[in-house]
C-alpha positions as YAML, in Angstrom:
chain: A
units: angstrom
residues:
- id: 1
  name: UNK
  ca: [105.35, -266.11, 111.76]
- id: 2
  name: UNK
  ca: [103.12, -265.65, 114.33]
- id: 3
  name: UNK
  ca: [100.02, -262.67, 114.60]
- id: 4
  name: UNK
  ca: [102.38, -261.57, 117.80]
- id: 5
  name: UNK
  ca: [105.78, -261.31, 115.70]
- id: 6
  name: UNK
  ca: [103.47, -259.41, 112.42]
- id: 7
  name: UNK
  ca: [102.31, -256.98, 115.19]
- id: 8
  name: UNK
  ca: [105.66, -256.72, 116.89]
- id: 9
  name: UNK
  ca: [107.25, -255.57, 113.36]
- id: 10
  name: UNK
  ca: [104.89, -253.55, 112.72]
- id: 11
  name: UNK
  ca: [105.28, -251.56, 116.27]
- id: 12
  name: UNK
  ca: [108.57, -251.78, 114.97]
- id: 13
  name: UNK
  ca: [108.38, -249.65, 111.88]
- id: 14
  name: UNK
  ca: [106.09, -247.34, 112.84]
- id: 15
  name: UNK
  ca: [108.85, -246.59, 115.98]
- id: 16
  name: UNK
  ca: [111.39, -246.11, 113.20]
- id: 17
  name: UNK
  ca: [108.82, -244.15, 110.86]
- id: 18
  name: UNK
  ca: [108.42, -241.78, 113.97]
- id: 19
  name: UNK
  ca: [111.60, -240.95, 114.72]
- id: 20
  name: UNK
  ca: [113.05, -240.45, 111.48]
- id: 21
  name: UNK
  ca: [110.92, -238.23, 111.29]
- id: 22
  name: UNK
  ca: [111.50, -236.28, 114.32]
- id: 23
  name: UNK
  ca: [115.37, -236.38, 113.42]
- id: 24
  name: UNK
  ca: [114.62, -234.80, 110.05]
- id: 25
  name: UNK
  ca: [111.88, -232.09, 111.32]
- id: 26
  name: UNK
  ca: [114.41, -230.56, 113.63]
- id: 27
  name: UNK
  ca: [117.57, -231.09, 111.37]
- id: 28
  name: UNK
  ca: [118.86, -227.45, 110.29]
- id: 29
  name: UNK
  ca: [120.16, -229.01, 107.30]
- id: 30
  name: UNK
  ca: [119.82, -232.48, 105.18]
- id: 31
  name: UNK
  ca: [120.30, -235.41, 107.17]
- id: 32
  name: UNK
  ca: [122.20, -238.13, 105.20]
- id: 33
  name: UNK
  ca: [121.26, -241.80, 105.02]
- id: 34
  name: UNK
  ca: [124.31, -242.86, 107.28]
- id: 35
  name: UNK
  ca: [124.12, -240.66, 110.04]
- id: 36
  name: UNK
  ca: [119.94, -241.61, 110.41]
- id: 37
  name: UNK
  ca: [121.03, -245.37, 109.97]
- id: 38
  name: UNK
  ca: [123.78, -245.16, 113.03]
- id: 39
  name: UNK
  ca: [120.60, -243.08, 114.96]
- id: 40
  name: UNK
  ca: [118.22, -245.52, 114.24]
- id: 41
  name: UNK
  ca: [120.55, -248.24, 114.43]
- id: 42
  name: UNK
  ca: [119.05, -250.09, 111.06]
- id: 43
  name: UNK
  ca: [120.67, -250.74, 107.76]
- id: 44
  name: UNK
  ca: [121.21, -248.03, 105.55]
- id: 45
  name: UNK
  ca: [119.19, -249.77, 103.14]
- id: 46
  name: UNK
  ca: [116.94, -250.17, 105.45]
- id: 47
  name: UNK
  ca: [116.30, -246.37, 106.17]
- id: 48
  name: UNK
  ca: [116.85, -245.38, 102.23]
- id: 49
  name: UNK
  ca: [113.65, -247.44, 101.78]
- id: 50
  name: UNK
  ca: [111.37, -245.61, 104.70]
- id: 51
  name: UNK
  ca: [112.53, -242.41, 103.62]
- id: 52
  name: UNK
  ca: [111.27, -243.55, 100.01]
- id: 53
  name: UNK
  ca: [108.04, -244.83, 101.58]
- id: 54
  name: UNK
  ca: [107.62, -241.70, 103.21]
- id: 55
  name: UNK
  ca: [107.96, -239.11, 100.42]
- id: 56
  name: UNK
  ca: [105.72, -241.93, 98.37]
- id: 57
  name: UNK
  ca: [103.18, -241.38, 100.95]
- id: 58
  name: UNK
  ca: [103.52, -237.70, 101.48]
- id: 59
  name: UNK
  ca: [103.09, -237.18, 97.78]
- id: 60
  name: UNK
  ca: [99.71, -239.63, 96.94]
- id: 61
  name: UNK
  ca: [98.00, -237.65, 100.35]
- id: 62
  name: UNK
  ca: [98.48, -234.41, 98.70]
- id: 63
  name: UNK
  ca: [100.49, -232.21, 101.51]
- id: 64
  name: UNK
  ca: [101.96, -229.31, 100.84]
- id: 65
  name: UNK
  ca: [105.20, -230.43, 101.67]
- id: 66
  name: UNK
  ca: [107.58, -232.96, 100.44]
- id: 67
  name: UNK
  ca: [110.71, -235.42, 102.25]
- id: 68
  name: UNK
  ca: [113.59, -234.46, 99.65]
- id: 69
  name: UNK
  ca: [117.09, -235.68, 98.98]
- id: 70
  name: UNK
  ca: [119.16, -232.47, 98.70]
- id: 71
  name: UNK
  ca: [122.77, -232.46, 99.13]
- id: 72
  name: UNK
  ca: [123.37, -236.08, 100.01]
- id: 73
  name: UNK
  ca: [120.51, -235.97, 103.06]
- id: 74
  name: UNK
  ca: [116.86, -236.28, 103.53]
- id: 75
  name: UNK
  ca: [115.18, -232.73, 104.75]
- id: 76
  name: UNK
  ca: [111.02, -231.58, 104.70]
- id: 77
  name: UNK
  ca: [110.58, -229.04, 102.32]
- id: 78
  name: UNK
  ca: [107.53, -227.21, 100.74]
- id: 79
  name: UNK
  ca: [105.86, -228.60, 98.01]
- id: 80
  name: UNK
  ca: [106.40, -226.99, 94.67]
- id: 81
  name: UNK
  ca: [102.74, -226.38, 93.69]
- id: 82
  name: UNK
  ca: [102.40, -223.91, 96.95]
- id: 83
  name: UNK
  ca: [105.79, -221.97, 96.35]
- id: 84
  name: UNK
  ca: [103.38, -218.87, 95.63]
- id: 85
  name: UNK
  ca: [101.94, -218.76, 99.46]
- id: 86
  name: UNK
  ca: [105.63, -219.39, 100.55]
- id: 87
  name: UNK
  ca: [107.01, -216.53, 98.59]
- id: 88
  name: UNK
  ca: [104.72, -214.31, 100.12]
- id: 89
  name: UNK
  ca: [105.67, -215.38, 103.32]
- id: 90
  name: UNK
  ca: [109.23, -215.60, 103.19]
- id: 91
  name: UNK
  ca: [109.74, -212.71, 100.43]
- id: 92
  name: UNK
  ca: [107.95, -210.41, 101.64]
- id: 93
  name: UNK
  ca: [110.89, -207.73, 101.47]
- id: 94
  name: UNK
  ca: [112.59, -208.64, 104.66]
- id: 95
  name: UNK
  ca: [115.30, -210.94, 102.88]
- id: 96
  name: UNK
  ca: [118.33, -209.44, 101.17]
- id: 97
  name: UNK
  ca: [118.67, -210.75, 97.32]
- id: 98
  name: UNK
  ca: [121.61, -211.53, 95.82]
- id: 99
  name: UNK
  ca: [122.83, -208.79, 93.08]
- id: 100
  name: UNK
  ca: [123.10, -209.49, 89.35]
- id: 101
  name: UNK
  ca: [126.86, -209.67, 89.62]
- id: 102
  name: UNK
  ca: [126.74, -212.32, 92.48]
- id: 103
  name: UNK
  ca: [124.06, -214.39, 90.84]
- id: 104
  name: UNK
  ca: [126.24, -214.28, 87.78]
- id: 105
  name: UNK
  ca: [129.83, -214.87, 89.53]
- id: 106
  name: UNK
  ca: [127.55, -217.72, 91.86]
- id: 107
  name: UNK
  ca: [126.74, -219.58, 87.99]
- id: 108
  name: UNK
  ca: [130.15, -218.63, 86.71]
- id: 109
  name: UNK
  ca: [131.36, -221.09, 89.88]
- id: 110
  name: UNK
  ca: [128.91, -223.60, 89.62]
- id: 111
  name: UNK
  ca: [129.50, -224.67, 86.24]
- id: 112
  name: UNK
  ca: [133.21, -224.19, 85.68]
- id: 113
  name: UNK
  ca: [134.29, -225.55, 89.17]
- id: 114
  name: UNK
  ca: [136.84, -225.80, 90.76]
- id: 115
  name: UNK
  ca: [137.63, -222.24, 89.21]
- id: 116
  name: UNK
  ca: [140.61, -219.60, 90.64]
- id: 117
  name: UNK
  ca: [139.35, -215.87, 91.26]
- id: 118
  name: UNK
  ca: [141.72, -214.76, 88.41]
- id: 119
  name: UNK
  ca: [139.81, -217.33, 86.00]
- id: 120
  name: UNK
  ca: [135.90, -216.33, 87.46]
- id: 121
  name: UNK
  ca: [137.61, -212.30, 86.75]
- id: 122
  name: UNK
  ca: [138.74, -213.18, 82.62]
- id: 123
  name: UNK
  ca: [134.72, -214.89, 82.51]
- id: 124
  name: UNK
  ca: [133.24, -211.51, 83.32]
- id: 125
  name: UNK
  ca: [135.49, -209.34, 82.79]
- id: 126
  name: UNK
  ca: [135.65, -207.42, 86.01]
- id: 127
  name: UNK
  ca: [137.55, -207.77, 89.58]
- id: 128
  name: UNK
  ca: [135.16, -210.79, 91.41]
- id: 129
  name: UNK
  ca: [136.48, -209.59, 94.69]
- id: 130
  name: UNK
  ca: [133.84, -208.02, 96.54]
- id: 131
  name: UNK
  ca: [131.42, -210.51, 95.31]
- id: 132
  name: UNK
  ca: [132.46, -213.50, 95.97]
- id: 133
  name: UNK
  ca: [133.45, -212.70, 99.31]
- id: 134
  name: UNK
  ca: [129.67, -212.07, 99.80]
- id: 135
  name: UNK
  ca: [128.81, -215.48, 98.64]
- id: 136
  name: UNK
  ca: [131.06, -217.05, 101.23]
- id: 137
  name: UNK
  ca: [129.59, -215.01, 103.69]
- id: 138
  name: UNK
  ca: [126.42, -216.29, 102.55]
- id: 139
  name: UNK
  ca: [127.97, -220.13, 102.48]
- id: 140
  name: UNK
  ca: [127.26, -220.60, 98.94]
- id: 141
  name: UNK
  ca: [131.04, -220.87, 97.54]
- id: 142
  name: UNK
  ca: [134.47, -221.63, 99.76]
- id: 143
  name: UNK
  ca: [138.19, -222.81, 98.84]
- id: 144
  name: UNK
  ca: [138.16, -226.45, 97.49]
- id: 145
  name: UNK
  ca: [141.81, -227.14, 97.09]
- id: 146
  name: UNK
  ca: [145.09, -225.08, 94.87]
- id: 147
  name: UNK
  ca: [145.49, -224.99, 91.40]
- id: 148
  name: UNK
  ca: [148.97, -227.43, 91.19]
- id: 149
  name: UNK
  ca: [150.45, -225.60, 88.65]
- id: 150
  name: UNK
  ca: [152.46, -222.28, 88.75]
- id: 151
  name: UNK
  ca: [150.99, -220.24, 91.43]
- id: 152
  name: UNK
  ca: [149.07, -222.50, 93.24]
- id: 153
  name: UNK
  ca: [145.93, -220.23, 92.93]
- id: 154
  name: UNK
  ca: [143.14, -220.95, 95.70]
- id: 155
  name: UNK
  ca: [140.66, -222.98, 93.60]
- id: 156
  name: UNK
  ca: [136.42, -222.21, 94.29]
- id: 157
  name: UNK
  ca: [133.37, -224.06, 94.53]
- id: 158
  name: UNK
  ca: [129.93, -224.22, 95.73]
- id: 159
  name: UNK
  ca: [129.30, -225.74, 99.14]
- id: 160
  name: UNK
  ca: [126.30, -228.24, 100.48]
- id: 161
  name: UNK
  ca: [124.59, -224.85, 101.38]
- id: 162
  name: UNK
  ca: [124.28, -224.11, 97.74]
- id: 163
  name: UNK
  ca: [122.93, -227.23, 96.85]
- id: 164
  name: UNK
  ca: [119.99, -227.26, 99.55]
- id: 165
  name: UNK
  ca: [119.34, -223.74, 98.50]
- id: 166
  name: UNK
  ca: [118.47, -225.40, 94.99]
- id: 167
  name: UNK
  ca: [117.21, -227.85, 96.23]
- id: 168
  name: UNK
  ca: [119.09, -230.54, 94.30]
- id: 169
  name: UNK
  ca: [121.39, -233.61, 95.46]
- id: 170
  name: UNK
  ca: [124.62, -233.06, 93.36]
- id: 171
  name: UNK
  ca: [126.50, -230.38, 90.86]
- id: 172
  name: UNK
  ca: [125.34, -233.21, 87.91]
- id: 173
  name: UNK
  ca: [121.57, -232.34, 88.73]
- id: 174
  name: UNK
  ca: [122.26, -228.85, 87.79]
- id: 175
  name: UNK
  ca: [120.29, -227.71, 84.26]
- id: 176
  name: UNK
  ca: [122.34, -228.22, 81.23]
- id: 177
  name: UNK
  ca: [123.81, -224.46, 80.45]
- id: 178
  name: UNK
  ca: [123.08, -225.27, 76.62]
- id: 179
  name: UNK
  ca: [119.43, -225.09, 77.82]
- id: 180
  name: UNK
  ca: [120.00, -220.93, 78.12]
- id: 181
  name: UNK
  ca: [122.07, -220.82, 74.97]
- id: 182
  name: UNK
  ca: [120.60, -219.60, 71.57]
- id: 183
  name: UNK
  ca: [120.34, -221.55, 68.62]
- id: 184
  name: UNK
  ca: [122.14, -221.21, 65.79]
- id: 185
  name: UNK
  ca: [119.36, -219.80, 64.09]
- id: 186
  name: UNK
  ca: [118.35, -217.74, 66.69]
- id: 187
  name: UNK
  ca: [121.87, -216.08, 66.84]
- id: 188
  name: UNK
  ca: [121.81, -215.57, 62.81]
- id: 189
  name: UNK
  ca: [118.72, -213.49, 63.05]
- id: 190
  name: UNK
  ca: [120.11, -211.34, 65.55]
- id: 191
  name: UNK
  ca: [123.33, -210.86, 63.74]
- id: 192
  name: UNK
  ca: [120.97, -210.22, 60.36]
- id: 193
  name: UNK
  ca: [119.25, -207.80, 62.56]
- id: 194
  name: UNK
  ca: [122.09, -205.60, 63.91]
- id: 195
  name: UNK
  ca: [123.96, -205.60, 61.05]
- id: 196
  name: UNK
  ca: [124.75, -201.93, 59.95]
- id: 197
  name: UNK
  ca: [123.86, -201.24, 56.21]
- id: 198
  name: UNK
  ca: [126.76, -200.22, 53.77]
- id: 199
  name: UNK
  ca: [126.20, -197.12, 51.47]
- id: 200
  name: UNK
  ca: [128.18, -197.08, 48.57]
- id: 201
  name: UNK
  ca: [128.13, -193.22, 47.18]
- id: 202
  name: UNK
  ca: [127.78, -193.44, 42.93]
- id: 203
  name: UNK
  ca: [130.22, -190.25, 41.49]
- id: 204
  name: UNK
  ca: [127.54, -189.28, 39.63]
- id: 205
  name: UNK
  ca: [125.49, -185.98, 39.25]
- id: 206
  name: UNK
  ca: [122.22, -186.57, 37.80]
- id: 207
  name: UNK
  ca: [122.70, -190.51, 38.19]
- id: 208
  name: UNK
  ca: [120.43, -192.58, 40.92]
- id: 209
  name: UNK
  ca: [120.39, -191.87, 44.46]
- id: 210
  name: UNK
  ca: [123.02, -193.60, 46.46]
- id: 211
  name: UNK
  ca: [122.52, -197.56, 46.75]
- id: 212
  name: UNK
  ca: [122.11, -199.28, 50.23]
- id: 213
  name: UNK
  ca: [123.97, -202.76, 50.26]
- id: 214
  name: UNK
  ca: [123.04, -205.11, 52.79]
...
């Protein structure tokens, strides 16, 4: 290979490095692999390794921001070791928060998808309704399919939305939910804890007070 072809391929890749990144700063959500391959007109492989070289490269110069794969694409998103100076920014009371009972209905869906209303309701207890028609307002749940038994309840799950929101690229990447379950021994001590002491009364007069059984 001649010096001309060695600089010709590397005009090459630099083109490609440039616009992939242009495609991906002005993306409003992830971009995935195939649809930057058939832009860029390259291999998928091809584009799977610059956008590995990139966030490589982003990471050892120490920006404060990061090229991600979340929800099957490639998107530019803040580094975690600034999220403090981005809270402020973005938090900074102007954002409606999700309740307690969305938050909760929102895990109750993540987890045990695809899920019917009537089985999210038996989880918690209460009608789901109301909130989970404000999560797919928000485009973090929608109708995945019916249940093909009896019924044919309208079956839930989270969307792509949810999954940039988290920033992860699949359900699978979601923390284990025995990681925010008790231990066994944990659990023992608070049942030792709340149990209620039984007093047993002795029929006698000038006998010993009454005796506490635990």
């Amino acid at each position: 290979m001649t010096d001309n072809d060695d600089n010709q391929s590397g005009a090459i890749d630099a083109q490609l490095v440039r616009a992939l990144e242009a495609i991906i700063l002005v993306a409003s959500e992830p971009v995935s692999p195939e649809l930057l391959a058939q832009i860029l007109e390259q291999p998928i492989d091809v584009v799977t390794s610059l956008c590995e070289s990139l966030a490589s490269a982003y990471d050892d110069a120490g920006h404060g921001f990061q090229l991600v794969q979340v929800a099957g694409g490639y998107r530019y998103q803040s580094h975690p070791d600034v999220a403090a100076y981005v809270e402020r920014y973005i938090l900074d009371g102007q954002r409606a928060r999700l309740s307690g009972a969305a938050l909760e209905t929102l895990a109750i869906i993540a987890y045990k998808q695809p899920i019917s209303r009537a089985q999210v309701a038996a989880i918690r207890g209460v009608d789901p309704d109301g909130v989970m028609r404000t999560l797919q307002g928000r485009g973090y749940i929608d109708q995945v399919g019916r249940d093909p038994g009896p019924g044919q309840a309208v079956m839930w799950g989270t969307t792509p939305a949810f999954l940039e929101k988290l920033g992860i690229n699949s359900i699978a990447d979601l923390p284990a939910i025995a990681e925010f379950v008790p231990g066994a021994d944990v659990v023992e001590a608070l049942e030792e804890g709340l149990r209620i002491p039984h007093v047993v009364d002795v029929p006698t007069t000038d006998g010993p007070a009454p005796v506490t059984e635990l």
